[in-house]
C-alpha positions as CSV (number, residue, x, y, z in Angstrom):
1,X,33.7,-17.6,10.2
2,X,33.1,-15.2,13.3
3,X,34.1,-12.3,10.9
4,X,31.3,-13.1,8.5
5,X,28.7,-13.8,11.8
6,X,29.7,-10.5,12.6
7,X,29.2,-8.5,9.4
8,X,25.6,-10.2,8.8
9,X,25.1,-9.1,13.0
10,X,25.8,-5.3,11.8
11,X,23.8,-5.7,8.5
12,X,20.6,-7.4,10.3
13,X,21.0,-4.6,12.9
14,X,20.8,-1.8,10.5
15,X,18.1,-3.4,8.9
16,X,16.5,-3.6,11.8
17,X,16.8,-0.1,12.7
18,X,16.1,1.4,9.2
19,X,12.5,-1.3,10.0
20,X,12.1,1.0,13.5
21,X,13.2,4.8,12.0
22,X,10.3,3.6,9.1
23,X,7.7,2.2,11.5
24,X,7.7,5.5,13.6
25,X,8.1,8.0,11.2
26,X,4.9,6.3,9.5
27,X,2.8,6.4,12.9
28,X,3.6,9.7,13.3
29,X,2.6,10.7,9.8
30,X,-0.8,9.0,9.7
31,X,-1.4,10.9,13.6
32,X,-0.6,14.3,11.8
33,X,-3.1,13.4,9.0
34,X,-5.4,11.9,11.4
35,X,-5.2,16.0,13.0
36,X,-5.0,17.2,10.2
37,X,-8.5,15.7,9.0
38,X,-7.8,13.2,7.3
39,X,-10.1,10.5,6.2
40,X,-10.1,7.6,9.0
41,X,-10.0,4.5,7.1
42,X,-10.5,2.6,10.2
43,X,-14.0,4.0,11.2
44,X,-15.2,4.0,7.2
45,X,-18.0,2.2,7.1
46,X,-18.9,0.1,3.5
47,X,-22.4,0.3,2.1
48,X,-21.8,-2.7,0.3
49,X,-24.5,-4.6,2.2
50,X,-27.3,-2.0,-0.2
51,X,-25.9,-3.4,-3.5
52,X,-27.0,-6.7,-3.2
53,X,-30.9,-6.6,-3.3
54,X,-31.4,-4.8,-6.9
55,X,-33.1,-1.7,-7.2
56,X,-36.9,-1.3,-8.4
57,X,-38.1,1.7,-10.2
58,X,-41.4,2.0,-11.2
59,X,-42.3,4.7,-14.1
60,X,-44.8,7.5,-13.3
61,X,-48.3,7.2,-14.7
62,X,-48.7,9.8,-17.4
């Protein structure tokens, strides 16, 4: 039974790492994008709030 403890021990550990290796090799991406000039998805700002009143257009007088 320990043996078997043990192996799932090493497996969750490597999982574990692979989970950190992943984690900062994404934040370091997105910083060199971010540099880079990348779109900042975090300060994007929605105009949704424009498309629920409809539009009104009137036709020019001949």
């Amino acid at each position: 039974m320990k043996k078997v403890l043990k192996a799932i021990g090493i497996i969750l550990a490597i999982a574990a790492a692979a989970a950190a290796v992943y984690l900062v090799v994404k934040k370091v991406l997105d910083k060199k994008k971010a540099a880079e000039g990348g779109e900042d998805l975090e300060s994007f700002v929605s105009c949704s709030c424009l498309e629920d009143e409809p539009i009104l257009v009137e036709d020019k007088p001949e």
